[in-house]
BAFI-3210 file (N, C-alpha, C; in Angstrom, 3 decimals, decimal comma, padded with zeros to 6 digits):
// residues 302
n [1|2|3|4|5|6|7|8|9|10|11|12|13|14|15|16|17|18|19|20|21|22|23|24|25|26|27|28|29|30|31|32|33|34|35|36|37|38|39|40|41|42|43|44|45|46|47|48|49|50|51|52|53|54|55|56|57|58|59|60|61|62|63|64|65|66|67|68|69|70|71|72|73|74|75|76|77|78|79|80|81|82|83|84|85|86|87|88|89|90|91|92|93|94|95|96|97|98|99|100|101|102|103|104|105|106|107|108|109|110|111|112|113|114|115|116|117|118|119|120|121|122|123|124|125|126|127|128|129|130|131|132|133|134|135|136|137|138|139|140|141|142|143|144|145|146|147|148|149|150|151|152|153|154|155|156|157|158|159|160|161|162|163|164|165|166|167|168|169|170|171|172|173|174|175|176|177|178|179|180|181|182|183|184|185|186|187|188|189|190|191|192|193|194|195|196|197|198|199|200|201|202|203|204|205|206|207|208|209|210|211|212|213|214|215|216|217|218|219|220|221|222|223|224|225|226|227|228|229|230|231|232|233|234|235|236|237|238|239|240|241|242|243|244|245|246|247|248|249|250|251|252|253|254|255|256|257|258|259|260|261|262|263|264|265|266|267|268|269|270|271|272|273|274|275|276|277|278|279|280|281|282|283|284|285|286|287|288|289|290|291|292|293|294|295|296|297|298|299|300|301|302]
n.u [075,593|078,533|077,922|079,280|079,664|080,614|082,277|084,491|085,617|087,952|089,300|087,847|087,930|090,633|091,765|089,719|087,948|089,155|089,581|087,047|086,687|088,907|087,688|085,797|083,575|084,875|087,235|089,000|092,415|095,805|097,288|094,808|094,931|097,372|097,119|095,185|096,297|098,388|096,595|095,310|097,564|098,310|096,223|096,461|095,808|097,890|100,150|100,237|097,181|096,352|097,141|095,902|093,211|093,484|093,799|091,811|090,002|091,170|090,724|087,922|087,373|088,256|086,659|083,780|084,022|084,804|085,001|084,807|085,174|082,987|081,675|083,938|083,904|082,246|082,146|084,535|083,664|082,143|083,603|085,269|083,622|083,102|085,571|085,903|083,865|084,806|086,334|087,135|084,289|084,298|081,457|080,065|080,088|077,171|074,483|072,493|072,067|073,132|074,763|075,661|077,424|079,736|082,328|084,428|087,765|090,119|092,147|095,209|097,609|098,561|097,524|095,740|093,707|092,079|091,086|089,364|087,940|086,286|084,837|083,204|082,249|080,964|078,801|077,017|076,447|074,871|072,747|071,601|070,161|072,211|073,745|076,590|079,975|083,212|086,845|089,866|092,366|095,093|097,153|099,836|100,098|099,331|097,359|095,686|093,961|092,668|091,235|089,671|087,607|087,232|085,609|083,831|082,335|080,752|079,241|077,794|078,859|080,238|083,507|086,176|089,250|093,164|095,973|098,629|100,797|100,462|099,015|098,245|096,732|095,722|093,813|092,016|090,491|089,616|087,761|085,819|084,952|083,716|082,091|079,883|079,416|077,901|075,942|075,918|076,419|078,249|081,350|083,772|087,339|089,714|093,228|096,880|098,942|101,225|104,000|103,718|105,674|107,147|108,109|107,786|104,821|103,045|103,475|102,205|099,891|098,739|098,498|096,542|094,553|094,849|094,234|091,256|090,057|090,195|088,394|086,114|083,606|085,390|085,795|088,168|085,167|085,413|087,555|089,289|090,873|091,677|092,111|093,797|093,316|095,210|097,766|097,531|099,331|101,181|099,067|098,396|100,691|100,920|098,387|099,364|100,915|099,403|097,751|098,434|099,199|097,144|094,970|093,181|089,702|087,741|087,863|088,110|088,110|089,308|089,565|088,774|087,933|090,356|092,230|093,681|093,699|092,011|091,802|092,972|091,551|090,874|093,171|093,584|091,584|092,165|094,964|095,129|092,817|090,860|087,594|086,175|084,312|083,503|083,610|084,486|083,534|083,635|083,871|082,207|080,629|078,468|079,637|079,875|080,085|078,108|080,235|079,294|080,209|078,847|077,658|080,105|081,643|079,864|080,147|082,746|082,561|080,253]
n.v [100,533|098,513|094,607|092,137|089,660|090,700|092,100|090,199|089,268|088,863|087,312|084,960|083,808|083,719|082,048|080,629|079,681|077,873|076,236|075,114|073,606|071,713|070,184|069,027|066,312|063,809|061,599|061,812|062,671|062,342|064,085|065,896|067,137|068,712|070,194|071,846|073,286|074,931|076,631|078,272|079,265|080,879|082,538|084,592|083,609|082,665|081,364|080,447|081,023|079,052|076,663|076,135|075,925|073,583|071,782|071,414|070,967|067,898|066,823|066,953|065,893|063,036|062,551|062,329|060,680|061,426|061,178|061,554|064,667|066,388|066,730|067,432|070,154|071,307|070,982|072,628|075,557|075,764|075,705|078,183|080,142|080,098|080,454|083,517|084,100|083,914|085,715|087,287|089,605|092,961|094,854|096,248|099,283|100,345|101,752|103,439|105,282|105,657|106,788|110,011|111,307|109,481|108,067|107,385|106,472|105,905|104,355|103,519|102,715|104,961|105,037|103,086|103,850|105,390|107,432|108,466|106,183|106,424|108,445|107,401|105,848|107,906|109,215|106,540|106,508|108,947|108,720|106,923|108,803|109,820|112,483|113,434|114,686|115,287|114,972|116,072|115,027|114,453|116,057|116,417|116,021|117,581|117,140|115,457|116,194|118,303|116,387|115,792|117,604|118,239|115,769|115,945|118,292|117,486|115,545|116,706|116,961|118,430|119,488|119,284|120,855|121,842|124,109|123,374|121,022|121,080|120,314|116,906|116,264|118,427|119,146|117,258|117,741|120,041|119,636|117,699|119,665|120,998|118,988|118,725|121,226|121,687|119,832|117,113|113,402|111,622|111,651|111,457|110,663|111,261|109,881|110,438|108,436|107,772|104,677|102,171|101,011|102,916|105,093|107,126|107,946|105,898|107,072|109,544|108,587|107,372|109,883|110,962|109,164|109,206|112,046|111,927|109,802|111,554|113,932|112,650|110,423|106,755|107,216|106,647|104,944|103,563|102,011|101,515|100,094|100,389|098,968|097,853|095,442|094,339|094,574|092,456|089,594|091,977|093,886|092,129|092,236|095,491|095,968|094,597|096,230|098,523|097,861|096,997|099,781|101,392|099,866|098,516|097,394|096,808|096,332|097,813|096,891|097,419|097,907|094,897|094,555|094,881|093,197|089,474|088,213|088,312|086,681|087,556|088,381|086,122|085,793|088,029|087,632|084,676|085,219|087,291|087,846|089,841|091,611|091,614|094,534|096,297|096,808|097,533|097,997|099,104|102,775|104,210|106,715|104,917|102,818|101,016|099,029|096,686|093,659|090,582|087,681|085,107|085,518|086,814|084,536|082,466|083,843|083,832|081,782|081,319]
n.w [088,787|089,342|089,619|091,721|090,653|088,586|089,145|090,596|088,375|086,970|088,863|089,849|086,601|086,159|088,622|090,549|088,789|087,678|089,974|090,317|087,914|088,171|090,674|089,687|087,687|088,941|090,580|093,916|093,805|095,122|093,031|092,913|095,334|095,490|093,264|094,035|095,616|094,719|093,350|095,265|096,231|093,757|093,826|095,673|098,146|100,120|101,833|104,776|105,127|103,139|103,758|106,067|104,893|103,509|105,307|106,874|104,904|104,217|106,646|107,104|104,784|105,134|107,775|107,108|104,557|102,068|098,656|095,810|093,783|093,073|095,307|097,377|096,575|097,134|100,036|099,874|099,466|101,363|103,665|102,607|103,056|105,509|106,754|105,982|107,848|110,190|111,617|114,836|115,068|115,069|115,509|113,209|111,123|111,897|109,505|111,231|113,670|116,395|118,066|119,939|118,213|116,030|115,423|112,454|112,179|108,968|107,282|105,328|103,205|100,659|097,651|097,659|097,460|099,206|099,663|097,832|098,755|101,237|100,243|098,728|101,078|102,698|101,020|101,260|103,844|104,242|102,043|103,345|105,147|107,513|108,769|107,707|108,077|106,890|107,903|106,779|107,024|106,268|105,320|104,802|102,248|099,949|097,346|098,636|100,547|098,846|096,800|098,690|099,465|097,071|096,340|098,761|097,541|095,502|096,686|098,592|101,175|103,975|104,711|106,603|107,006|107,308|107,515|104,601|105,616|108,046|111,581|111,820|114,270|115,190|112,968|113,010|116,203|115,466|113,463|115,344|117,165|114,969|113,962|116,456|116,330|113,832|114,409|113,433|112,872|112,222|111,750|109,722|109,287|107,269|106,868|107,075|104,288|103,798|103,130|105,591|106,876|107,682|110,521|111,475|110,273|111,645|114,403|113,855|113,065|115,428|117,063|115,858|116,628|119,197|119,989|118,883|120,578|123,153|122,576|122,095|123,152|123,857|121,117|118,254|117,208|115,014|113,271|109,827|107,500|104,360|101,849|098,882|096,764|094,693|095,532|096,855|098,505|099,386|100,901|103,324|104,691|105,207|106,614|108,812|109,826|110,217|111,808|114,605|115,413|115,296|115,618|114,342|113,075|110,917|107,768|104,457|101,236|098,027|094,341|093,170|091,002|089,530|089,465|089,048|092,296|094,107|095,710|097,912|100,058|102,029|102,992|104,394|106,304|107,185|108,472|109,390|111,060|110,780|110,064|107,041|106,215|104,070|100,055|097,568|094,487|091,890|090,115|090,613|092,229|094,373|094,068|096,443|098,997|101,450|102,660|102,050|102,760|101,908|099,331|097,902|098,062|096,418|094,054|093,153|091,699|090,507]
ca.u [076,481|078,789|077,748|079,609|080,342|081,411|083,863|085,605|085,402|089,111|090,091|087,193|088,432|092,208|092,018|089,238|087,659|090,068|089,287|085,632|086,921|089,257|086,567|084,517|083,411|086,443|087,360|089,961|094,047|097,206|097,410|094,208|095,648|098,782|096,959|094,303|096,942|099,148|095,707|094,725|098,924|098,069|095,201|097,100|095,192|098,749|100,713|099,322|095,619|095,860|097,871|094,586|092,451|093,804|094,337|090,450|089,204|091,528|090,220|086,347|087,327|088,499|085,819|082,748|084,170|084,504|086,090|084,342|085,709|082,666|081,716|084,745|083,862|080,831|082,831|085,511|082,973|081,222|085,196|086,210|082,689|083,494|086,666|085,968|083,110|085,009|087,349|085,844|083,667|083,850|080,041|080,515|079,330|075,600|074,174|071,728|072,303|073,682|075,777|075,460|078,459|080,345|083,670|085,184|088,884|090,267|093,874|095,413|098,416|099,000|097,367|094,920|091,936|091,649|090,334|087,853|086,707|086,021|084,009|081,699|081,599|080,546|077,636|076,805|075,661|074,156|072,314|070,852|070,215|073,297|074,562|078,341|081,439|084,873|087,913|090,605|093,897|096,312|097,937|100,866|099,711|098,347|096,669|094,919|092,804|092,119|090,559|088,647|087,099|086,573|084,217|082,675|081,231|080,085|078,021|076,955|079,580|081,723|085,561|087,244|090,956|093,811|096,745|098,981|101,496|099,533|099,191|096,722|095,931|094,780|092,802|090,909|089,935|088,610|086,643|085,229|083,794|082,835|080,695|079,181|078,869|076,514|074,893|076,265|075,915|079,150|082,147|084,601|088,497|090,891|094,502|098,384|098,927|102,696|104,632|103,447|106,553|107,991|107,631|106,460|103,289|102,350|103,148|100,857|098,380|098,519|098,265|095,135|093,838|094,387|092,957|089,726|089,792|090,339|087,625|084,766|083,941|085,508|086,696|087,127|084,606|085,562|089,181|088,862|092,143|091,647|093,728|093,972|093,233|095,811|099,057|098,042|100,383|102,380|098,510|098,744|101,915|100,386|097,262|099,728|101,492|098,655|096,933|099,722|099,287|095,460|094,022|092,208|088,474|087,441|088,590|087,281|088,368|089,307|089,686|088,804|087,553|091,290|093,301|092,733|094,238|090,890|092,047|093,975|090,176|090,786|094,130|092,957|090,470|092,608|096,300|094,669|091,274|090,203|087,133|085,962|083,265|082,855|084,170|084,736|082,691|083,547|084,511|081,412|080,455|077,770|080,084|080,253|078,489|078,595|080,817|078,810|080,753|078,085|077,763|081,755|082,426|078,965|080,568|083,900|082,364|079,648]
ca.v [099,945|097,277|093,561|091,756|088,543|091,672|092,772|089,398|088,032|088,459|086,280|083,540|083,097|083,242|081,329|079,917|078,883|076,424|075,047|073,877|072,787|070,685|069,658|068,137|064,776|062,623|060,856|062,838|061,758|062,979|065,349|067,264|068,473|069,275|071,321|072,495|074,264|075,666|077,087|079,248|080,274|081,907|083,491|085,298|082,873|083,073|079,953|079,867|080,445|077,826|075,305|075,630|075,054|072,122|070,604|071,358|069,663|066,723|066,014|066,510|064,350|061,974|062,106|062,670|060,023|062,271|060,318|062,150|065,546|067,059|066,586|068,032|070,738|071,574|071,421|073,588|076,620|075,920|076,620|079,542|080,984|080,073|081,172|085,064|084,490|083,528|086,372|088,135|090,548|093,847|095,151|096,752|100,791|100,226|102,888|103,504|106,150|104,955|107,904|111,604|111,609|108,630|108,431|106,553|106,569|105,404|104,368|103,177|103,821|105,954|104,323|101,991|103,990|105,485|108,950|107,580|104,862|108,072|109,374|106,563|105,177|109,450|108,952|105,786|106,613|110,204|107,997|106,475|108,969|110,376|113,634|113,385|115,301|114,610|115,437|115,895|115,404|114,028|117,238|116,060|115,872|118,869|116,710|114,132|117,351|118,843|115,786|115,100|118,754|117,952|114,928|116,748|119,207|116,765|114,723|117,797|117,126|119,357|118,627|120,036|120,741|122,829|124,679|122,224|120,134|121,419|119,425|116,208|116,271|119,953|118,896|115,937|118,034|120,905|118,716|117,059|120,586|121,506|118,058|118,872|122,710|121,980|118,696|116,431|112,971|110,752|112,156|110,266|110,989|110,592|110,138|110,015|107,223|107,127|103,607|101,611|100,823|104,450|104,997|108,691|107,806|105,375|108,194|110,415|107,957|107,060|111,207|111,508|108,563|109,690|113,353|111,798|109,468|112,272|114,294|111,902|109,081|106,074|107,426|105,921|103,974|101,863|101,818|101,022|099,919|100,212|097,853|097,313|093,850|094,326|094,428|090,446|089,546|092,753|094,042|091,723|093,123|096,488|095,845|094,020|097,302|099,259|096,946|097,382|100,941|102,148|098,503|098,078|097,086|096,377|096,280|097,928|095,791|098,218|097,544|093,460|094,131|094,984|092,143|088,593|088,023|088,155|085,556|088,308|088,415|085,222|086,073|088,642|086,948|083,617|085,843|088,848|087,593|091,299|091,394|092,422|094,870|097,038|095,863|098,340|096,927|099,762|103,676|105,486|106,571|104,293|101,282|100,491|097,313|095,856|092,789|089,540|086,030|084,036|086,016|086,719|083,176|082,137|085,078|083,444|080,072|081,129]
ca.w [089,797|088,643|090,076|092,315|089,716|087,368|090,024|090,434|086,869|086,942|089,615|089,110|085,514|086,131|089,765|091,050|087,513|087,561|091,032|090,019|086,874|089,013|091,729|088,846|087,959|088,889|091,961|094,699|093,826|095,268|092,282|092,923|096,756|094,694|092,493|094,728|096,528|093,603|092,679|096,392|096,297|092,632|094,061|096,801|099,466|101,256|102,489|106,119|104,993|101,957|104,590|107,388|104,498|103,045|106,568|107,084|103,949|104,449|107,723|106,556|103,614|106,142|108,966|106,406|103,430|100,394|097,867|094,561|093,290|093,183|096,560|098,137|095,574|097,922|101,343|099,855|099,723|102,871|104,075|102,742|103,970|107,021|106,897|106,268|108,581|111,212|112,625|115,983|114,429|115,681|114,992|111,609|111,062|111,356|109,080|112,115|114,444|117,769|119,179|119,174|117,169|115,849|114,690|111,694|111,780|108,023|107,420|104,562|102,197|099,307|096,206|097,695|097,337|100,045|099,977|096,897|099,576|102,214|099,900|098,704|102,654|103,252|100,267|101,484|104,732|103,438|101,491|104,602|106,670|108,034|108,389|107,856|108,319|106,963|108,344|105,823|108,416|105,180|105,639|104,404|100,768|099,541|096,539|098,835|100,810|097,397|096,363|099,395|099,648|095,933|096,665|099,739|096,841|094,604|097,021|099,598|102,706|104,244|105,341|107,727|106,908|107,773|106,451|104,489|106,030|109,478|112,521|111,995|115,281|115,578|112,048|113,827|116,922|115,015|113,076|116,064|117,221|114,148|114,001|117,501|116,539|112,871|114,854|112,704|113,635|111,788|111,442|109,078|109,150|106,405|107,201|106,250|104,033|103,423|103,274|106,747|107,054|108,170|112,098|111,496|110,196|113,136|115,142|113,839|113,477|117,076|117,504|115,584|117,273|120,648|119,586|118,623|121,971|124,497|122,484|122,085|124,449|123,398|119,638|117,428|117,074|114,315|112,419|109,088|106,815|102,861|101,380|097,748|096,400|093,797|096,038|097,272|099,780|100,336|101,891|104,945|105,656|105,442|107,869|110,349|110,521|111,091|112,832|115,936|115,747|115,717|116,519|112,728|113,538|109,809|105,825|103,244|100,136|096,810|092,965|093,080|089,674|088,266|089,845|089,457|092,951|095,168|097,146|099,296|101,392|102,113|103,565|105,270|107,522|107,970|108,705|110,540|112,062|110,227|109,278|105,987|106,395|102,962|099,101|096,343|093,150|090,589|090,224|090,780|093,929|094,763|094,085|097,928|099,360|102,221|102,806|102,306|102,580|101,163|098,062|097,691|097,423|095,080|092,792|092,661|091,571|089,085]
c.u [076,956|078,267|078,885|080,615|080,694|082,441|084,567|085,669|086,945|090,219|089,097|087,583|089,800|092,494|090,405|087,847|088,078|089,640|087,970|085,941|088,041|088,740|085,564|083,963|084,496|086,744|088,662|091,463|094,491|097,320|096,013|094,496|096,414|098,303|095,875|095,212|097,578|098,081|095,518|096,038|098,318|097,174|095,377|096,007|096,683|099,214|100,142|098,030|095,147|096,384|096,505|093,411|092,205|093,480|092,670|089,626|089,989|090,470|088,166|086,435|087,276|087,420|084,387|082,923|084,094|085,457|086,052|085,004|084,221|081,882|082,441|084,724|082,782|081,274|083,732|084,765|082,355|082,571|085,441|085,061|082,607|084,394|086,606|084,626|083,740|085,892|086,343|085,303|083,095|082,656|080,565|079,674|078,215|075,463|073,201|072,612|072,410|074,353|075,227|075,995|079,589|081,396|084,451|086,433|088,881|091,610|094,170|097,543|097,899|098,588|096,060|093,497|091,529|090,613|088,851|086,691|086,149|084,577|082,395|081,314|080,752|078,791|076,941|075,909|074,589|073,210|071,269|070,290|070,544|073,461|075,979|079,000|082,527|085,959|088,913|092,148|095,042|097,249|099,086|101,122|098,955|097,289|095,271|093,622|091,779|090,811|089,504|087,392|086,289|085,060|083,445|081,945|080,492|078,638|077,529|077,350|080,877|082,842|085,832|088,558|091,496|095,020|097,637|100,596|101,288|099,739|097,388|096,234|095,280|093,347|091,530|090,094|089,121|087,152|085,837|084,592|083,423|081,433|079,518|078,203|077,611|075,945|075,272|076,720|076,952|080,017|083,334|086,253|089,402|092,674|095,806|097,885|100,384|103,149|104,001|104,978|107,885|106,796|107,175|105,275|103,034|102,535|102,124|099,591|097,873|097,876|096,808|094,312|093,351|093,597|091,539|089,161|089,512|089,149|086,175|084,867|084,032|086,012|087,770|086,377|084,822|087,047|089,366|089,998|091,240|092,655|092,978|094,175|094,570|097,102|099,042|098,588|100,989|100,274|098,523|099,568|101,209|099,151|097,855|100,367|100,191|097,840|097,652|099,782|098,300|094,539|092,787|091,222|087,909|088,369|087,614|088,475|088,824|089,730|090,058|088,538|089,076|092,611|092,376|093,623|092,968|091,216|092,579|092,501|090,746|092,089|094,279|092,786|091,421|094,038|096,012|093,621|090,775|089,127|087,093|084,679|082,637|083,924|083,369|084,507|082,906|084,222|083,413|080,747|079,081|078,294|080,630|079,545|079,150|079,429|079,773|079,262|080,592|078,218|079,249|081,982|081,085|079,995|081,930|083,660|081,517|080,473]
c.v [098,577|096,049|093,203|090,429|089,661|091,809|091,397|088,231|087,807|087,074|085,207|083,006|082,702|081,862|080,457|078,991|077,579|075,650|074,232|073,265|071,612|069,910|069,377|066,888|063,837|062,193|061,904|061,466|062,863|064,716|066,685|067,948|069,254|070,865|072,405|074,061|075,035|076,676|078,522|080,010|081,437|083,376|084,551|084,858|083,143|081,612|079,426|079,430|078,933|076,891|074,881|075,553|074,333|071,468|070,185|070,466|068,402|065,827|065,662|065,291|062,740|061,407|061,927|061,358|060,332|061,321|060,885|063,729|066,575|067,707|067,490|069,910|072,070|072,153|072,543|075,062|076,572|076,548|077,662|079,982|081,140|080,698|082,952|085,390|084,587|084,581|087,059|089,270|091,538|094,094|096,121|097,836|099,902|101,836|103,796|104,193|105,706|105,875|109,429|112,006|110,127|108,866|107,366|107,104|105,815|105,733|103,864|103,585|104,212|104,991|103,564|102,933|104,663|106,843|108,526|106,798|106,152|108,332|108,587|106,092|106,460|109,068|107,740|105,826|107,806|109,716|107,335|107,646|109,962|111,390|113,697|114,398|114,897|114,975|115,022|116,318|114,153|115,237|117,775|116,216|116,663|118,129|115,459|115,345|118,005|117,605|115,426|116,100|118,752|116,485|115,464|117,051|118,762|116,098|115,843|117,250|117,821|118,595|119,765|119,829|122,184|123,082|122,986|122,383|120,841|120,344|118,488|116,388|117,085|120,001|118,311|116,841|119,419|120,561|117,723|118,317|121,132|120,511|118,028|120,316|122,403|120,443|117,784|115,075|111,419|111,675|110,868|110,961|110,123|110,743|110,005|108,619|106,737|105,203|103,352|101,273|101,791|104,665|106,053|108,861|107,296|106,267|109,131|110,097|108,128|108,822|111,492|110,670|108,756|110,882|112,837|111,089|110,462|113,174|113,758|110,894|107,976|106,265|107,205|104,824|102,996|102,422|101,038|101,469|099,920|099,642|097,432|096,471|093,462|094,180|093,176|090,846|090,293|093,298|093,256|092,109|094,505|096,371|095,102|095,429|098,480|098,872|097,188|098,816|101,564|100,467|098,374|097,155|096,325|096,881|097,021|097,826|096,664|097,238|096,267|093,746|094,663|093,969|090,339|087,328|088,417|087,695|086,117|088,143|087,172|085,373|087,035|088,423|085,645|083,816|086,872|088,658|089,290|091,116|092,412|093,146|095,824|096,523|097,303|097,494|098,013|101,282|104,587|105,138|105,916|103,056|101,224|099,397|096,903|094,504|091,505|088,453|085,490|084,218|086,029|085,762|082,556|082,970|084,672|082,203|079,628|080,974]
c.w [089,325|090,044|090,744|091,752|088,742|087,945|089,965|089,503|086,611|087,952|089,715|087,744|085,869|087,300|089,749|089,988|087,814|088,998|091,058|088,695|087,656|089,654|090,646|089,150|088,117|090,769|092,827|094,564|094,838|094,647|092,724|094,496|096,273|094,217|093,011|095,317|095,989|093,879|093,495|096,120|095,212|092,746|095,025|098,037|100,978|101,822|103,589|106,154|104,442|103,328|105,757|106,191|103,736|104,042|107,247|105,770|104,156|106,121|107,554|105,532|104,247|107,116|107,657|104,548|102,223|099,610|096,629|095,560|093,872|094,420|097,452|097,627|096,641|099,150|101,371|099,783|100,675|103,866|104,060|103,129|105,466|107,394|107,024|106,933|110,107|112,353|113,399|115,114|115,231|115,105|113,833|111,533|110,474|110,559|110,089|113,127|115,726|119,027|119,173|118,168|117,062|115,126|113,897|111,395|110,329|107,511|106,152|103,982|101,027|098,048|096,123|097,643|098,246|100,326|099,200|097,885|100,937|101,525|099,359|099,984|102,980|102,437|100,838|102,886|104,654|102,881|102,482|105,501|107,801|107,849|108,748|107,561|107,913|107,173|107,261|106,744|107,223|104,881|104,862|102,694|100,381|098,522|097,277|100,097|099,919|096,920|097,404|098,877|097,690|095,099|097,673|098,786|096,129|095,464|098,419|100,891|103,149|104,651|105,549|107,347|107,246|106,907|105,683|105,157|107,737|110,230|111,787|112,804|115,628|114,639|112,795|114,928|116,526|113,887|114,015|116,757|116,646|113,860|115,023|116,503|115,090|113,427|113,740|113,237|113,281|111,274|110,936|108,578|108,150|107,350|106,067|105,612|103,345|103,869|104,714|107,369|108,103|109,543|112,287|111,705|110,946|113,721|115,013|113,600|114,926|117,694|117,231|116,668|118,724|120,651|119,486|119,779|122,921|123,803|122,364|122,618|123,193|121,718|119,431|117,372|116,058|113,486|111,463|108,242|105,475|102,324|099,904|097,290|095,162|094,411|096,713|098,415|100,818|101,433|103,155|105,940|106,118|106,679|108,477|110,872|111,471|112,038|114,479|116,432|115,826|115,921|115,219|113,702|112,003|108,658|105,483|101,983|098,714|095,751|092,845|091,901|089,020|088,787|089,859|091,000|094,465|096,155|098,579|100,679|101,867|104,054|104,849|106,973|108,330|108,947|110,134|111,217|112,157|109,591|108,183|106,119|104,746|101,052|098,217|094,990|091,995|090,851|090,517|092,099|094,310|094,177|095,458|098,065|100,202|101,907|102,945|102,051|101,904|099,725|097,508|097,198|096,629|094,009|092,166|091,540|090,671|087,453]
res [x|x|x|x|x|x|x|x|x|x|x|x|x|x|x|x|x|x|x|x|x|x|x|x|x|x|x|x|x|x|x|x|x|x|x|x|x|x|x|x|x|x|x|x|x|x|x|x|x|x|x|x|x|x|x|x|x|x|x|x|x|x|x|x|x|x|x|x|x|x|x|x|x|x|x|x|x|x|x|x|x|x|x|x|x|x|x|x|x|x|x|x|x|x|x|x|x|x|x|x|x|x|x|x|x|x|x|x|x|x|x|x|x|x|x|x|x|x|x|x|x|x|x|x|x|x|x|x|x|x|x|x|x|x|x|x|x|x|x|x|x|x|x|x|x|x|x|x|x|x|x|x|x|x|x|x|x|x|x|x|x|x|x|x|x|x|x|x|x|x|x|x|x|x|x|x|x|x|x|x|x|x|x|x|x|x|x|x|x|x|x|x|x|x|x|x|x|x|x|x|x|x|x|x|x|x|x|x|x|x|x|x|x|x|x|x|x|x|x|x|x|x|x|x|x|x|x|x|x|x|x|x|x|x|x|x|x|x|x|x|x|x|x|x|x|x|x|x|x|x|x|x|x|x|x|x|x|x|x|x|x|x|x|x|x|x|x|x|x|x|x|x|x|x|x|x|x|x|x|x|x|x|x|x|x|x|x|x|x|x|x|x|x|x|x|x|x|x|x|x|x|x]
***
């Protein structure tokens, strides 16, 4: 299982390298805000985020008397931990059995990982415990069923799917009494993942979503966006869209180890008040891991 400082060796060298080599031994100018801030843009921190936390170290600098580099060096990671600690935090899939049947919606587009991340979140709790179910309601894409039904077999979980380009919603609810009918005790739904942009797909999000509401109390229980660390910026856009249309509950984070544009977490948390709950560390299916702040930002900084 790759490490965590393995996964974001690309964006600690390219980006945030440079910000402790900045925050060294030297006194605080003009120039190092300047460049402080160049530094978070590069990193796909995001204009709004980097702007609330500049405006937050200035004022600590201010109330607290930082005048040394390496100092502020200190505060600036107590920040961003704060920062992707800070959005309301829906309770995050305990691996711990809570329901008769729980339901992970999982949204995404087309590229980001998403079926892959299905399948290590599926192992992951299996792994614990769990007896899971996956609903394969991508319908739309004959290749993105194929591949689920093709990780089901590998790690020993069934999927539920239907003919192709079928109704999701008929998918979802036959996979919600097939999870009753073999006692099965997490059921985890893939979906469409065309452009966010196209009003279709929210529609048939919203369809599955209500299908899995009107069949299980309160479903879904958690709504979980995959967003690819590699598209930066344009992801925010993407989880505001879906965010408006199934009510995104958590992230799960994909391929930080092939961008050095990390900083999008950042963006995330300070843009969307989303938390981050799971982080893609590699390609084999036991590269899942929970979401931990503390660690995240040590890992940027070693």
């Amino acid at each position: 299982m790759a490490s965590l400082r393995e996964t974001l060796a690309r964006t600690r060298q390219s980006f945030f390298g440079k910000v402790q080599a900045l925050l060294g031994q030297s006194n605080i100018t003009a120039d190092t805000w300047d460049t402080l801030e160049t530094l978070l843009l590069q990193a796909d921190v995001g204009v709004a985020t980097s702007t609330k936390l500049l405006e937050r170290l200035h004022q600590r600098a201010k109330a607290e008397g930082i005048v040394r580099a390496e100092r502020l060096h200190e505060v600036f990671k107590h920040e961003l931990r704060a920062l992707l600690e800070s959005p309301p935090h829906a309770t995050p899939p305990s691996w711990e059995k809570t329901r008769l049947l729980e339901v992970i919606l999982v949204v995404g587009v087309n590229g980001s990982g998403k079926t892959t991340s299905i399948a290590k979140l599926a192992h992951w709790y299996q792994q614990r415990g769990r007896k899971v179910l996956l609903a394969a309601c991508d319908t739309f894409r004959a290749a993105a069923v194929d591949q689920l039904q093709i990780w089901g077999e590998r790690i020993g979980v069934p999927v539920i799917a239907g003919p192709p380009n079928g109704d999701p919603g008929a998918v979802a609810f036959d996979a919600v009494q097939a999870a009753f009918a073999r006692k099965a005790d997490l059921l985890i739904v893939d979906t469409a993942g065309r452009l966010h942009t196209r009003h279709n797909l929210m529609q048939e999000l919203r369809k599955v979503h209500g299908v899995l509401r009107r069949a299980v109390h309160e479903a879904p229980h958690h709504t979980l966006l995959v967003i690819d660390a590699t598209n930066g910026q344009n992801a925010v856009a993407q989880a505001r869209g879906f965010t408006e249309a199934v009510g995104v509950t958590g992230v799960i984070l994909t391929k930080l180890d092939g961008t050095p544009k990390g900083g999008v977490a950042f963006a995330i948390a300070g843009e969307l008040g989303i938390p981050i709950h799971f982080i893609g560390v590699g390609e084999q299916i036991e590269d899942l891991e929970p979401f931990d702040a503390a660690a995240f930002v040590e890992s940027l900084f070693e």
